[in-house]
N, C-alpha and C positions, 0 to 999 in steps of 0.2 A: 693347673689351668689358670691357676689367679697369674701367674707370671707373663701370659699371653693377654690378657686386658691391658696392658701400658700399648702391646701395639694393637691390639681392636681402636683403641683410643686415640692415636695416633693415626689410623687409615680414616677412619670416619672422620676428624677433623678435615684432614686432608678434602676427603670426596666434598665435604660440606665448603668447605673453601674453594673448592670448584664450581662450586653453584652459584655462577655467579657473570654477570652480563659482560661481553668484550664489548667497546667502544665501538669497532666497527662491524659489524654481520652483512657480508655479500648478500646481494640477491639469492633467491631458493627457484630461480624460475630455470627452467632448461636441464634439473636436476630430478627430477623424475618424468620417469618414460607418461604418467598418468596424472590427472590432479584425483588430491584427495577426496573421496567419496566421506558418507557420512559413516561417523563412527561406529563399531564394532557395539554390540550391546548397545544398539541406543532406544532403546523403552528406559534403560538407565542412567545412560549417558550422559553428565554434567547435572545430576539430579538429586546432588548431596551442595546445597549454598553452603560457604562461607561466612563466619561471625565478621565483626567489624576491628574487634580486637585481635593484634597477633597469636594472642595464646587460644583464642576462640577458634581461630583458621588454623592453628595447629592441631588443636583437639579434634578436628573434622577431615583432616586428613587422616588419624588412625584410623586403621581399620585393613584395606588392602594388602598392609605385608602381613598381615592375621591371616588373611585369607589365602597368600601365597606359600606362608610357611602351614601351611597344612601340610602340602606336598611334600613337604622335609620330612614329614614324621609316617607315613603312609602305609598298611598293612605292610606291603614291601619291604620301606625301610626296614619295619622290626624283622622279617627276614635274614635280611642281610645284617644285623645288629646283632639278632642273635648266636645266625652261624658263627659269625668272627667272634664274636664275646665267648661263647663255646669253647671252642676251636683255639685261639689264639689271646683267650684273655684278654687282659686289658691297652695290648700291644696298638687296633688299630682304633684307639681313640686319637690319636693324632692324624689321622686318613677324617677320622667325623671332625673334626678342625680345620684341618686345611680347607675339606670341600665345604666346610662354613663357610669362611675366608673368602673363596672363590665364590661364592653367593651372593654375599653382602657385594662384591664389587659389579657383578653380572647384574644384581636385580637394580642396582644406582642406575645402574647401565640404560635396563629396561625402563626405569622411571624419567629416564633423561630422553629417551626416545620420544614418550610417548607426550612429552609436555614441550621438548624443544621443536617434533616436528607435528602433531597434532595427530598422529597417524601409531596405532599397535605395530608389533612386529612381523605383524602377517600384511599389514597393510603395505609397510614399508618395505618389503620381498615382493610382493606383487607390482608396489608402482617403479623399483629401481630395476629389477630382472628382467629380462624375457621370459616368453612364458615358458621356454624348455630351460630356465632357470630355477622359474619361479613354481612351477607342478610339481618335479621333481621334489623341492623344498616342502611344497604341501604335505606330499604322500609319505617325506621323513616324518611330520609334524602329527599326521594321523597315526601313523605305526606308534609315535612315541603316547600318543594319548590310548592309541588299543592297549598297548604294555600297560602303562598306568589304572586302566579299569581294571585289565584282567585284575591286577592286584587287590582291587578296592572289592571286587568280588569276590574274590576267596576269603580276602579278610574278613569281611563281613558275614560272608556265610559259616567262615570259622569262628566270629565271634556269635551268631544266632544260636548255632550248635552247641558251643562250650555254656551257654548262658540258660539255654530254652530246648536243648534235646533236638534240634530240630533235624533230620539229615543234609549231609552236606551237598545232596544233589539239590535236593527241594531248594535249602537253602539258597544256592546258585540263581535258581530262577526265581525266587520272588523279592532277589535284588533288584531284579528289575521295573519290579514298581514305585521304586526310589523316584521316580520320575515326579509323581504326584507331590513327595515331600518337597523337591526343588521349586516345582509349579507354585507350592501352595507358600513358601518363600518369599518367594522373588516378586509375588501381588500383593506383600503385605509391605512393601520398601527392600532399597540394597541395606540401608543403616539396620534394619531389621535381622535381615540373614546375615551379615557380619556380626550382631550380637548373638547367632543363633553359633559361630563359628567359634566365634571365641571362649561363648559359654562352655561348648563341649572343648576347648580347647586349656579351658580351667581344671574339669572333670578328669583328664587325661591328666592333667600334671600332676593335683595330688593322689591317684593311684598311683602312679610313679614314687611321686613321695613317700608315701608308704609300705613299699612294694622295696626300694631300694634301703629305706631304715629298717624292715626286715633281713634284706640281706649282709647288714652290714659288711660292707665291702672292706678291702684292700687299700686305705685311702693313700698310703704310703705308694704301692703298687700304681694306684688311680695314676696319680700325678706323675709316673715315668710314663704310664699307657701316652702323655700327651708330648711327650718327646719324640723328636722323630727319629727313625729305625729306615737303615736300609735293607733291613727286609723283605720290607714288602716287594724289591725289584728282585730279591734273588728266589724270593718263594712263588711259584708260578698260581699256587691254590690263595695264600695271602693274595696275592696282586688279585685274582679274579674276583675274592671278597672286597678287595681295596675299590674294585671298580664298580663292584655292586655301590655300595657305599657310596660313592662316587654320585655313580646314577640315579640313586634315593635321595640324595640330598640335592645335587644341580640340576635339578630337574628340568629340560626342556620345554614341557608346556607349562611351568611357571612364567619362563621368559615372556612366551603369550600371553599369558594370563594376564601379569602385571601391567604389562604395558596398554592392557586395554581395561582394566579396573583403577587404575590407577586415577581416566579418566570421568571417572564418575564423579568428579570433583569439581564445581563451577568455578576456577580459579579464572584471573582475568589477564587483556590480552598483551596488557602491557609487559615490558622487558624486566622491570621489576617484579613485579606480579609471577612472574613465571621461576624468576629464580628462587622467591618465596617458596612458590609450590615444589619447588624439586627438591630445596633442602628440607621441607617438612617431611615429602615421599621418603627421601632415604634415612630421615633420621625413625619413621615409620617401618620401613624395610629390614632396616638393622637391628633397631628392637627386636622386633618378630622373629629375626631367624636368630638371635642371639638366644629367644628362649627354646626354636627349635633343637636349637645347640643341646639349649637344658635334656633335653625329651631325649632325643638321640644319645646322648650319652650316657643317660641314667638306665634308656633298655640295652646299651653295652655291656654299662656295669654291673647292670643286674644276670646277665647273663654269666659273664664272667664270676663273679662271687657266687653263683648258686651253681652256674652247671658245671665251667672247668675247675674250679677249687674242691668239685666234687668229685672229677675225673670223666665225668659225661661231654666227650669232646665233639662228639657227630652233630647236635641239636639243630637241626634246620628246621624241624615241622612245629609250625605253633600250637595243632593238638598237644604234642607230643609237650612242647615247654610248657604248657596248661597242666597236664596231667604231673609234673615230675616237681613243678615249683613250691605247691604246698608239702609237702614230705620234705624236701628239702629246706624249705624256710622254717620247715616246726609250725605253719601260723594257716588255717583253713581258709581265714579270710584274703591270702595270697590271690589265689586261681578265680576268684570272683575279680577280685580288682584289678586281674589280667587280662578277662574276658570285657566286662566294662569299656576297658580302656581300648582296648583292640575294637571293640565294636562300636565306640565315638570316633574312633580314628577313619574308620572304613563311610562310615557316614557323613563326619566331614569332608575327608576326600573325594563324593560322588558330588558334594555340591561342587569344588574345584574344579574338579575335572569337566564337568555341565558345562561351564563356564568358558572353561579356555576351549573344549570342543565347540562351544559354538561363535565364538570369538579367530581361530583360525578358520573354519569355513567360511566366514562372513569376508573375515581380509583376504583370504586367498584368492575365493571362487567369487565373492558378491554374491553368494549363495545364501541367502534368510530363511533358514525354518524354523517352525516353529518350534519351542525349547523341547516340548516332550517329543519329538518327531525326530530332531536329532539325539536326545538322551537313550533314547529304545535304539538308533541306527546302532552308536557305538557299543553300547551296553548288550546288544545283541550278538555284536563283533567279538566282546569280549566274552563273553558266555559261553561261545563255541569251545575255544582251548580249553577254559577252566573246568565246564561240563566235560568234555572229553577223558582228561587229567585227573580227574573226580572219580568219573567211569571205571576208566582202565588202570590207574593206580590208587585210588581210593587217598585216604587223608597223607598217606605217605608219598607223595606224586607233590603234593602241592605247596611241601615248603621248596625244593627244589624250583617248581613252577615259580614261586616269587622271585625269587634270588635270581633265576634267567631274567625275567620281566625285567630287573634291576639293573643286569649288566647292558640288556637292549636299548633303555633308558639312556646310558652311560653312549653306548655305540651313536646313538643320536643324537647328541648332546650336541656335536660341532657344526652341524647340520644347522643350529638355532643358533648356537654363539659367535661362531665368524661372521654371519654377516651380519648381529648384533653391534660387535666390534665394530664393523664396516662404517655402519651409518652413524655411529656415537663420535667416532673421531673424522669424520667428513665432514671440516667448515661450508661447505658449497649446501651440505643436506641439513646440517643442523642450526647454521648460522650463529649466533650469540650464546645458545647454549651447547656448544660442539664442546667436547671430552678435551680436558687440558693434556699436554703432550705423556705428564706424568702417570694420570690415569690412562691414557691410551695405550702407554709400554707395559705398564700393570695388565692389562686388560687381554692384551696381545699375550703374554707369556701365558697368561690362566689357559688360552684358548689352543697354543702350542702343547702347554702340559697336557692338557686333556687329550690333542690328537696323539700325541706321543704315545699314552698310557694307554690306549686302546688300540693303536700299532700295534704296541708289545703284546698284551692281551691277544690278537689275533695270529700274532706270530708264533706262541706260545700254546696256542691251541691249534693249529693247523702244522705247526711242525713235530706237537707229540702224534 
């Protein structure tokens, strides 16, 4: 992995050298079908001030891509982490790389939107589309946040279960009163609930840590897993993991998410001021998913060192990796600091998720409800499959369930990023901060690769 840091360091320079004002910016008028409304989340909205020193206004910009890379690591993910780590070893840790890669330049993306034109990504689909453009777009953006619950529910009810005995039907439904922890959050400050995100986001890394120095891995192995292998296009079961993986890591309503947390920042209106803020944003963002990176790779490796060096190559259900990982590590304290972690993970991702669900209906529709009114709509939405799946296949139904969520994720992905792309390299939309040409062909190829690889994934499954 160290060998791909010279170019983490080399793109990030780059994007950060982007952020940076052109001489002349066209007018923005005659460029959207709407004028801008008032921002998405605005009980929060620009309610994080700025220090007077640049290191002060940096320090107050972290925080956001904490909150985005939640989604990077999401019951979910470890689904699809562990199948593949299972299953194929340490092969698709260069697939959890790449869609790194592709993150750090998609969420620059998302931070550049929402500071050069004042407006999220749901705002800017709604005021550039028509509305047989613009719905359509919505109804991908809700499906993609239904997926993401279902996940956050199971995981969570699998982490209640493994920790506290509790059934996993019960379980299911009294995820549902997560609403109240969000509620009781988000009245105490946003700086608040970002320390609350990143706390559990501590908690989660050292059971990893510990969890992965039991297993002592392969590290020789590790380091080819981040080579890339053309594999993953001739193996039809790798590619559908690849895209899992995929789908867990570039998460669709992160794109939302960030672009409208991002603004909770009072940065100010000047042309300098603004390019300030973007480079702080993304050197914020890049952080964040660079330690998602951490997360993600270490439930691969762990996967891979305990279950296929063990010969257990099926391992999708996380009852099942709960039950099988203490015996295999030798160490009892294993399966707690799996349960833990799973059940920080599932918790932090209901506050994300809150979030960017009410953050797309607000851009989309102009729709404002209130937080617990829409957390029950979606969480009720998502309850239905996961209870169902619970039901009728009990805990072995429901690693499978994640891993679809995962690839559905993946299916909707292009749905959020093209016209991401769209509006970041539009001088007419973005004016002074529009995407320099270099970034824009970057940005373009991310958004071709991705429709490409879920082409094939559908071709692959509709032609066996």
């Amino acid at each position: 992995m160290s060998a791909y840091i010279p170019i983490l360091r080399i793109i990030l320079n780059l994007i950060l050298r982007s952020a940076k004002v052109t001489r002349k910016a066209p007018p923005q008028k005659a460029v959207w079908n709407s004028p801008r409304g008032p921002a998405a989340l605005s009980e929060v909205a620009r309610s994080v001030k700025l220090g007077a020193t640049p290191w002060k206004r940096f320090l107050a910009f972290l925080g956001p891509g904490y909150m985005v890379a939640v989604g990077y690591m999401d019951p979910g993910n470890w689904a699809t982490s562990l199948a593949g780590g299972s299953k194929f070893g340490y092969a698709l840790l260069f697939v959890a790389l790449l869609s790194n890669l592709m993150a750090i330049v998609l969420q620059s993306l998302s931070a550049r939107l929402a500071i050069g034109t004042g407006r999220d990504l749901a705002q800017a689909c709604r005021d550039a589309f028509p509305r047989w453009v613009s719905i359509p777009l919505w109804v991908t953006a809700e499906i993609a946040i239904i997926a993401t619950d279902v996940a956050e529910v199971i995981g969570t009810a699998i982490g209640l279960n493994l920790l506290f005995g509790i059934p996993l039907e019960l379980g299911v439904v009294i995820t549902a009163m997560d609403v109240f922890l969000i509620l009781w959050l988000q009245r105490r400050g946003f700086r608040k609930l970002e320390g609350f995100v990143i706390a559990l986001l501590a908690l989660i890394a050292v059971c990893f840590a510990i969890q992965v120095a039991l297993a002592s891995p392969d590290w020789g192995g590790v380091l080819r897993g981040f080579a890339p292998t053309a594999d993953v296009l001739r193996n039809p079961e790798m590619l559908y993991l690849a895209l899992g993986i995929l789908g867990a890591t570039v998460m669709p309503h992160n794109l939302y998410l960030h672009s409208a947390i991002v603004q909770t920042r009072d940065w100010g209106e000047r042309p300098q001021d603004k390019a300030e803020a973007l480079r702080f944003a993304t050197i914020d963002s890049t952080l964040a998913l660079m330690f998602a990176l951490l997360i993600n790779a270490a439930i691969l490796i762990l996967a891979a060192a305990s279950f296929h060096a063990a010969g257990k190559t099926d391992v999708t259900d996380l009852g099942d990796a709960h039950q099988l990982i203490g015996p295999l590590l030798g160490a009892g304290v294993a399966p707690m600091l799996f349960a833990v972690a799973l059940l920080a993970c599932g918790l932090n991702s209901t506050v994300t998720a809150t979030l960017a669900g009410q953050a797309v209906m607000e851009g989309f529709l102009r729709i404002r409800l209130a937080p617990w009114l829409r957390r029950l709509l979606t969480r009720g939405l998502a309850i239905l499959p996961a209870a169902g799946v619970t039901l009728i296949y009990g805990a072995s139904g429901t690693g499978r369930l994640l891993i679809l969520t995962q690839v559905v994720l993946s299916m909707q992905l292009s749905f959020a990023v093209i016209p991401l792309v769209m509006f970041t390299t539009s001088r007419a939309r973005m004016g002074a901060l529009v995407a320099p040409m270099w970034l824009g062909a970057l940005a373009w190829v991310v958004a071709a690769a991705i429709v490409v690889l879920n082409l094939k994934l559908l071709w692959d499954f509709f032609g066996a």
